[in-house]
DSSP file (Angstrom, degrees, kcal/mol; ACC not computed):
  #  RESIDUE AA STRUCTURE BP1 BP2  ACC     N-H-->O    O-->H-N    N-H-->O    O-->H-N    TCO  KAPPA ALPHA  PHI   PSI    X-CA   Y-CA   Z-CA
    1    1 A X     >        0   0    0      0, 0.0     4,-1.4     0, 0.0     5,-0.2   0.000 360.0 360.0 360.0   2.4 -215.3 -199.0   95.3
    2    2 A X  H  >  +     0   0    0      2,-0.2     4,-2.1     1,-0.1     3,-0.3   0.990 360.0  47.3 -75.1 -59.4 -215.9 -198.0   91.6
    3    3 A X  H  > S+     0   0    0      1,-0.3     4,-2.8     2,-0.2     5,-0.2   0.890 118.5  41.5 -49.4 -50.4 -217.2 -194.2   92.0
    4    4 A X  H  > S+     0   0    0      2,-0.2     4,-2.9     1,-0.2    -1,-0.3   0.879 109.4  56.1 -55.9 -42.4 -214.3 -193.3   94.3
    5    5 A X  H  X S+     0   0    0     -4,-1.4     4,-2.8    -3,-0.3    -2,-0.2   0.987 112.1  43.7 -66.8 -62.7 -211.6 -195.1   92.5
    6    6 A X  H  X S+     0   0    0     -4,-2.1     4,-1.6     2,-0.2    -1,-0.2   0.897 112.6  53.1 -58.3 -35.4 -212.5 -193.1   89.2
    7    7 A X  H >X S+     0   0    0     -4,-2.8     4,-2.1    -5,-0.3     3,-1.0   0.995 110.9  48.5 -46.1 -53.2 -212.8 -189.6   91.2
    8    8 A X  H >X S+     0   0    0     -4,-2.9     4,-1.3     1,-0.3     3,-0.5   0.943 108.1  51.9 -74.4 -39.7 -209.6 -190.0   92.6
    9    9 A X  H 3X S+     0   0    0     -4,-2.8     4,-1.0     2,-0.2    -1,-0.3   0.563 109.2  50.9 -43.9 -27.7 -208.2 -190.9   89.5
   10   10 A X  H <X S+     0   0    0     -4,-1.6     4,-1.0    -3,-1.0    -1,-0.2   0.719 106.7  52.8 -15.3 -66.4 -209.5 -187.9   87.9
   11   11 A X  H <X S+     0   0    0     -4,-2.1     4,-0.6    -3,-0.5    -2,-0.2   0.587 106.3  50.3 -83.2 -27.7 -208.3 -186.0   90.2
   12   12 A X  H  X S+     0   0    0     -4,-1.3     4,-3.1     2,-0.2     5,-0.4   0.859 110.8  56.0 -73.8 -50.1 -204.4 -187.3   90.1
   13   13 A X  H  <>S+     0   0    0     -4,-1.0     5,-3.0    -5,-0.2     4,-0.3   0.815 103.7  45.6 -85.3  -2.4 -204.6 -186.8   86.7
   14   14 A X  H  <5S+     0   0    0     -4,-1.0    -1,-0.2     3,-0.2    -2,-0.2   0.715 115.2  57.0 -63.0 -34.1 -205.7 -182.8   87.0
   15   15 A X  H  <5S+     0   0    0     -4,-0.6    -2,-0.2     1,-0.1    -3,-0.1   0.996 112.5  34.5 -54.0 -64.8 -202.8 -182.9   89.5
   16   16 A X  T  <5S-     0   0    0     -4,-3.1    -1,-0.1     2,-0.1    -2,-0.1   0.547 107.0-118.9 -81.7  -3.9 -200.1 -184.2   87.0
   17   17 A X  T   5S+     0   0    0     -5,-0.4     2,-0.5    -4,-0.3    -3,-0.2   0.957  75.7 122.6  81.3  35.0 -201.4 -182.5   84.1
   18   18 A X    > < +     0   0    0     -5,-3.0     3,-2.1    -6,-0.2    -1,-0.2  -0.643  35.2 177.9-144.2  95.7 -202.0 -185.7   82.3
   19   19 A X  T 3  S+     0   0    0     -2,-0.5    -1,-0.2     1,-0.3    -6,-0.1   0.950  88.6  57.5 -49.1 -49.9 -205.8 -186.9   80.8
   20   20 A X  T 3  S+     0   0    0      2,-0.1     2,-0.9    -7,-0.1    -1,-0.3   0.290  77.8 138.9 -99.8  -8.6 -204.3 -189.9   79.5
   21   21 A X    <   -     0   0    0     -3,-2.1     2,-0.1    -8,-0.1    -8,-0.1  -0.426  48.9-132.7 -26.3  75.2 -202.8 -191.5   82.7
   22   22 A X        +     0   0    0     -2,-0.9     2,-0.3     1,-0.1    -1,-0.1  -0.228  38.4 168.0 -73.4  98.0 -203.0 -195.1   83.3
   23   23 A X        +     0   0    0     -2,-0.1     2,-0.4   -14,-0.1    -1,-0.1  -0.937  11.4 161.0-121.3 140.0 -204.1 -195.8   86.9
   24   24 A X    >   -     0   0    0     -2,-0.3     3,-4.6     1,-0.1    42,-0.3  -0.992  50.7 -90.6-153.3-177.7 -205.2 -198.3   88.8
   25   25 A X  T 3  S+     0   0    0     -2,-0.4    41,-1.1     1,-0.3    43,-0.3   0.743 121.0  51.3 -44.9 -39.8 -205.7 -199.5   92.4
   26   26 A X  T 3  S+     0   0    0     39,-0.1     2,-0.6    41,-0.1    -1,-0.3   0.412  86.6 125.4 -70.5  11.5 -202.2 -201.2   92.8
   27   27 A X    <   -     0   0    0     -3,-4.6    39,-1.2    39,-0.3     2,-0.2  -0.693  56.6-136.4 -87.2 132.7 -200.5 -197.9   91.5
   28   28 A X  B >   -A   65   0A   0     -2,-0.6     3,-1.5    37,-0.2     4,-0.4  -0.447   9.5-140.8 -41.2 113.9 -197.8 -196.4   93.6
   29   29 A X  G >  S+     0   0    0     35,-4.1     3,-6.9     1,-0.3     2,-2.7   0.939 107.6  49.7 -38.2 -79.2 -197.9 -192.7   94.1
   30   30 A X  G 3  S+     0   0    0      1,-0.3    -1,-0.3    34,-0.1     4,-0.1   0.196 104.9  66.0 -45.7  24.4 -193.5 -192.8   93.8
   31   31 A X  G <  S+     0   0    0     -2,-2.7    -1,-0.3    -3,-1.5    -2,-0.2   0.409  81.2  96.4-111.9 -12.5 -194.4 -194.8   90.8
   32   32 A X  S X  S-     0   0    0     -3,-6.9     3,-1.2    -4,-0.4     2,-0.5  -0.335  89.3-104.2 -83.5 176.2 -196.1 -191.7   88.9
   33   33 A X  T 3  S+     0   0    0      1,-0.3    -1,-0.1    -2,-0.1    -2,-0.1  -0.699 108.1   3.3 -93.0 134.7 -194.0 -189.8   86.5
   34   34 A X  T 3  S+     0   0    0     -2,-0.5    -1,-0.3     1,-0.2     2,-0.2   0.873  95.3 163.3  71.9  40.5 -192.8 -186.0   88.3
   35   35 A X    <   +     0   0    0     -3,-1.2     2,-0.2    -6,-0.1    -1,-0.2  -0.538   7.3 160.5 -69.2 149.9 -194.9 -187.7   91.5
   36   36 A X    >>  -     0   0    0     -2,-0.2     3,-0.9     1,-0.0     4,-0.6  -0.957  62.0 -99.7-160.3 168.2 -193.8 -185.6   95.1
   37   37 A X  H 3> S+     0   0    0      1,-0.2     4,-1.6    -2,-0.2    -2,-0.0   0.662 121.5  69.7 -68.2 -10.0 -195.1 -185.1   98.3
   38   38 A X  H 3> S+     0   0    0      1,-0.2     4,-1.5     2,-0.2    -1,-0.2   0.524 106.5  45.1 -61.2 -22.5 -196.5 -181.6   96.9
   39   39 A X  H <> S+     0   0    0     -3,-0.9     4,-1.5     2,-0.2    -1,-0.2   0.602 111.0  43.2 -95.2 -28.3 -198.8 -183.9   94.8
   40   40 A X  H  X S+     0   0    0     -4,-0.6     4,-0.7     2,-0.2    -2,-0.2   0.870 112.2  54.2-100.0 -31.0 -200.1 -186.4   97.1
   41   41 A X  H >X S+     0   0    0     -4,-1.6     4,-2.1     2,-0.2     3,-1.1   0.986 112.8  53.4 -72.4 -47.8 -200.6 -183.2   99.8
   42   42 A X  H 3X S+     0   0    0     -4,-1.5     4,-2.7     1,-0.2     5,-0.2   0.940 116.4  37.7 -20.7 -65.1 -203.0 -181.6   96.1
   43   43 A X  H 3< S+     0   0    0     -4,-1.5     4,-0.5     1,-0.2    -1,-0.2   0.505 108.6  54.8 -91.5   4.0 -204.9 -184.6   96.0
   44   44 A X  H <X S+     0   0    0     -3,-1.1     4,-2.2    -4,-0.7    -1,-0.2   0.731 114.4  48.7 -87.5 -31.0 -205.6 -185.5   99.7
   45   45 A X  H  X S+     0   0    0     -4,-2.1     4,-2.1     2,-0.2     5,-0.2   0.997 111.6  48.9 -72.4 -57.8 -207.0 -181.8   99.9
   46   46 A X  H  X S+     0   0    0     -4,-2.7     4,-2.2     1,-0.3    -3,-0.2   0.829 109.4  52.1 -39.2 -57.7 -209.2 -182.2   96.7
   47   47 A X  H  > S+     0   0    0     -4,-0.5     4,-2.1     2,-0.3     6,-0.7   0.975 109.6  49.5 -28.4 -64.7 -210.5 -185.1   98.0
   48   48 A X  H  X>S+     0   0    0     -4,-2.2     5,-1.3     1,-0.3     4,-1.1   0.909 109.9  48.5 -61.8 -33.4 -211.3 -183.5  101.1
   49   49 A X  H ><5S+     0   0    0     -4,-2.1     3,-0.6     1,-0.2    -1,-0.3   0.905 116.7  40.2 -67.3 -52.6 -212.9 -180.9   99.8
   50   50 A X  H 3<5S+     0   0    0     -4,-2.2    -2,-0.2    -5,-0.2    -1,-0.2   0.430 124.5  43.3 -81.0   5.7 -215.3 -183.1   97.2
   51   51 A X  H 3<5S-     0   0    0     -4,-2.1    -1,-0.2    -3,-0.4    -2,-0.2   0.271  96.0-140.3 -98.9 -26.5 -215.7 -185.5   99.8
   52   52 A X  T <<5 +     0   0    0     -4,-1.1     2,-0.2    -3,-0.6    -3,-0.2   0.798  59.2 120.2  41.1  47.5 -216.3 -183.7  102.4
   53   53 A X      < -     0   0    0     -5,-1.3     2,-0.4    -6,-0.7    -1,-0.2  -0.722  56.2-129.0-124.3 179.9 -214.3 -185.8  104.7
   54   54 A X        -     0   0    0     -2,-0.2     2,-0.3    -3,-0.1    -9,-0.0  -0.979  20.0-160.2-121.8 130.7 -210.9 -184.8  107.1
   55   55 A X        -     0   0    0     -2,-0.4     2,-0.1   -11,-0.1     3,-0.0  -0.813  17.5-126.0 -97.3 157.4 -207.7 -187.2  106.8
   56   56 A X     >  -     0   0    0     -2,-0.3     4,-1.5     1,-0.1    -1,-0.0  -0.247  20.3-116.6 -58.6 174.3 -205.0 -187.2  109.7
   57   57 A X  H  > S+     0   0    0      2,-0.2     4,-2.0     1,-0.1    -1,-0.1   0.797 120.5  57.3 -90.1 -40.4 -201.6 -186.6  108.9
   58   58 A X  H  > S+     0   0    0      2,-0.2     4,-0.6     1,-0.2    -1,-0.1   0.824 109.0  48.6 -52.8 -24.7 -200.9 -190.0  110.2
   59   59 A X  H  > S+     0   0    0      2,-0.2     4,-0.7     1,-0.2     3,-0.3   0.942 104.2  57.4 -58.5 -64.5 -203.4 -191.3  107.5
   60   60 A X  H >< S+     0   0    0     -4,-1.5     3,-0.5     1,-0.2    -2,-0.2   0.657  99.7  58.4 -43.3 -39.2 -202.0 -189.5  105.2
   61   61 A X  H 3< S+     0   0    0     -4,-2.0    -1,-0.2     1,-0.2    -2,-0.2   0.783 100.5  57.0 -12.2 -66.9 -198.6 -191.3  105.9
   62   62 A X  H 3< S+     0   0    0     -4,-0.6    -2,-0.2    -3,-0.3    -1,-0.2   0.684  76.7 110.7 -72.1 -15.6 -199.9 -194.7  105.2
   63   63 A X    <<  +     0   0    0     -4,-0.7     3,-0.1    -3,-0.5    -3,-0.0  -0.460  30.6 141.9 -72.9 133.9 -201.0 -193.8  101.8
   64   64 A X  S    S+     0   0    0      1,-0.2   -35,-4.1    -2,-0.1    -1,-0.2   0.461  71.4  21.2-124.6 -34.3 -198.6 -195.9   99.0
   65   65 A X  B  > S-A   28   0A   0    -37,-0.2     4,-0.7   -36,-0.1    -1,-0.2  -0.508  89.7-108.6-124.3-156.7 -200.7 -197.0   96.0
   66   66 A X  T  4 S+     0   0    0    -39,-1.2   -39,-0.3   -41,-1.1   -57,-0.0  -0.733 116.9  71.6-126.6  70.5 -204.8 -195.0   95.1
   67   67 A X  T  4 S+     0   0    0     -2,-0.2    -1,-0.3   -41,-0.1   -41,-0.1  -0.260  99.5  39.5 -89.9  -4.5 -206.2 -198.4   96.4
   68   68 A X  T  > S+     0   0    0    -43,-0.3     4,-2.4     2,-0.1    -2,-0.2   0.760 111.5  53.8 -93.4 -40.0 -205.2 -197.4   99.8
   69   69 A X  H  X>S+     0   0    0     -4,-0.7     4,-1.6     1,-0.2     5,-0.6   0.939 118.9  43.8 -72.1 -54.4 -206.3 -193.5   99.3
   70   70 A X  H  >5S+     0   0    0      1,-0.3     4,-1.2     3,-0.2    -1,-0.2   0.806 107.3  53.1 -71.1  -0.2 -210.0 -195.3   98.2
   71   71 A X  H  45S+     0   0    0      2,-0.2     4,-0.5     3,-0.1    -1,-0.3   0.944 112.8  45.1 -71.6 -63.3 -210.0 -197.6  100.8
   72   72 A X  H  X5S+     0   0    0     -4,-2.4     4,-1.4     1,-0.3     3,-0.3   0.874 116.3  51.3 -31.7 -60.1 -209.5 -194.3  103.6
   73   73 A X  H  X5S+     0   0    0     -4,-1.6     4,-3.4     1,-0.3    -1,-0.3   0.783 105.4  45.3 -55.2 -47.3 -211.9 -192.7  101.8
   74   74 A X  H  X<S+     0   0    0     -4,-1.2     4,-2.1    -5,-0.6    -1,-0.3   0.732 114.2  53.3 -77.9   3.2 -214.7 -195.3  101.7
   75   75 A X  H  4 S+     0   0    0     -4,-0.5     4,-0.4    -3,-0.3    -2,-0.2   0.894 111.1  49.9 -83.9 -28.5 -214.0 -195.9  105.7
   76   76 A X  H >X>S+     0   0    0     -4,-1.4     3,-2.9    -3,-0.2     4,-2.6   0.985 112.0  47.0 -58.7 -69.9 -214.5 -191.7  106.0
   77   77 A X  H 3X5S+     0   0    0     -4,-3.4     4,-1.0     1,-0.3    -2,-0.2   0.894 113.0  52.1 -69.0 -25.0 -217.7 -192.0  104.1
   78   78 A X  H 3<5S+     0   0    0     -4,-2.1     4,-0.3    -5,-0.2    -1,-0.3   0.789 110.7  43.3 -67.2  -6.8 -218.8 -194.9  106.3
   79   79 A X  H X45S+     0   0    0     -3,-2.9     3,-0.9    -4,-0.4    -2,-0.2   0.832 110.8  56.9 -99.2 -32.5 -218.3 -193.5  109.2
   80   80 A X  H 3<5S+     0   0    0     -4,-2.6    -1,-0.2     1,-0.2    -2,-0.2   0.764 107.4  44.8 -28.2 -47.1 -219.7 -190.6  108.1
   81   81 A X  T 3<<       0   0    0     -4,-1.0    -1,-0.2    -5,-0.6    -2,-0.2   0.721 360.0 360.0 -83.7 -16.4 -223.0 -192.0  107.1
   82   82 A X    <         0   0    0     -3,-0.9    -1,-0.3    -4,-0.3    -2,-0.1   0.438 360.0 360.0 -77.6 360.0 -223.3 -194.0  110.2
C-alpha cells in the first residue's frame, strides 16, 4: 500500500498547488483546504492515466478519505495483474 499511497499523494498535492500538504490515509477529501468535486474528478483522471486503470462513476462516489482512492486502486491493479 506504500507506493500508491505516496503517488496519490503527490498527485493531490500538484492538484491543490501545495508541496507541503500533510496527507494521510484517514484524510478526507472535504477536509482539504479549496477541496471540490473539480479536484477529486483531476485526481481520479491522473490516476487513471499513471495507472493505467478505469474507475466507474459509482466508484468514484464511494471515495471519502485517499485510503479508500488506494484501496480502489490496489483492487484495479489486482485485477489487472490477474
Amino acid at each position: 500500500m506504500i507506493a500508491p499511497f505516496y503517488e496519490i499523494a503527490s498527485i493531490v498535492r500538484e492538484v491543490l498547488h501545495d508541496r507541503d500538504l500533510d496527507i494521510a490515509l484517514t484524510t478526507r477529501f472535504d477536509d482539504l483546504p479549496d477541496w471540490d468535486s473539480m479536484d477529486l474528478v483531476s485526481v481520479v483522471v491522473e490516476i487513471e492515466c499513471r495507472f493505467d486503470v478505469q474507475f466507474e462513476l459509482v466508484e468514484i462516489e464511494r471515495i471519502t478519505t485517499i485510503g479508500d482512492l488506494v484501496q480502489m486502486l490496489e483492487a484495479k491493479q489486482t485485477l489487472t495483474a490477474a
